[in-house]
C-alpha positions in Angstrom: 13.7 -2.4 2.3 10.1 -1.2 2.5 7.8 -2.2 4.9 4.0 -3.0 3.6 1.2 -3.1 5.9 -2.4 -4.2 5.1 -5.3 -2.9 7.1 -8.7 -4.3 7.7 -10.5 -5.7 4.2 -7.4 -5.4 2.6 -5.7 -7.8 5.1 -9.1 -10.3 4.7 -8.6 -10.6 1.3 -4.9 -11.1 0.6 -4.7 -13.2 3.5 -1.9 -11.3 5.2 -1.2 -8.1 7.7 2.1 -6.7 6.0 5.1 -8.1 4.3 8.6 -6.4 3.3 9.7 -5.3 -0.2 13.4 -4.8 -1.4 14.1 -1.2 -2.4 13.8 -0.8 -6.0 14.8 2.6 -7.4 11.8 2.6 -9.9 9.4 2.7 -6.6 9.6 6.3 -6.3 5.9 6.7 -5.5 3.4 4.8 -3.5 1.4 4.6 -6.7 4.0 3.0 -8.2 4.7 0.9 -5.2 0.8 0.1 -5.4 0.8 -0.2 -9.7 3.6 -2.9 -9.0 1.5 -4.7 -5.7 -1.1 -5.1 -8.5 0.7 -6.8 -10.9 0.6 -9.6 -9.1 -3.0 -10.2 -10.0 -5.7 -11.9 -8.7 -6.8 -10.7 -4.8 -4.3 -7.7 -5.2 -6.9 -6.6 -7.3 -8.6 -4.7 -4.6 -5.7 -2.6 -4.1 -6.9 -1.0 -7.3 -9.8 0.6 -5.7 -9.9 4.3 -6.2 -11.1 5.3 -2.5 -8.0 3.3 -0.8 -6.3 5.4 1.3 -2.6 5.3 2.4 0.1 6.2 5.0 3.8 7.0 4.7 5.8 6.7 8.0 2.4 6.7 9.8 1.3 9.9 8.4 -1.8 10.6 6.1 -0.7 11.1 2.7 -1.6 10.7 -1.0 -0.7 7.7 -3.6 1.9 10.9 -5.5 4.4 10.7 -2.0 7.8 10.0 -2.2 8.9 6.9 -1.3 12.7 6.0 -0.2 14.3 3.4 0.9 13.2 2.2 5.0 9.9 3.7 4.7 6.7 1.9 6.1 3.6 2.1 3.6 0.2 1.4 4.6 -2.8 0.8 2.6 -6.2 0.6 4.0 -9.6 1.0 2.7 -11.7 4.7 3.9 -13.6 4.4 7.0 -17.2 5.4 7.8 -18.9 7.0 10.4 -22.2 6.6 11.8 
């Protein structure tokens, strides 16, 4: 099982904070995990954004990490200053 979580815009526009994913052997990235979250089509279209950024176990990482089985993912947009 993989845990999903979707942070601020993300969350507004597919209408929910997280959901969780059966593990699926052919996830073996979190680019992957994101190229099959946009399959779906429609508002999971902003998933495709090139500046989204993503966690892995609630640490920093980029779309090319590993991704097992148990893991929590997190995809957010980047964040400004000012």
């Amino acid at each position: 099982m993989i845990r999903v979580q979707y942070f601020a815009r993300y969350r507004e526009a597919l209408g929910l904070d997280g959901e969780q994913l059966a593990w699926n052997a052919s996830l073996a990235s979190l680019d992957d995990l994101r190229q099959h979250l946009l399959t779906r089509g429609g508002a999971w279209e902003v998933l495709a954004e090139q500046n989204l950024m993503c966690a892995r176990n609630q640490e920093l990482c980029s779309l090319d990490e590993a991704l097992e089985d148990g893991d929590e993912v997190a995809f957010f947009p980047t964040v400004t200053g000012g």
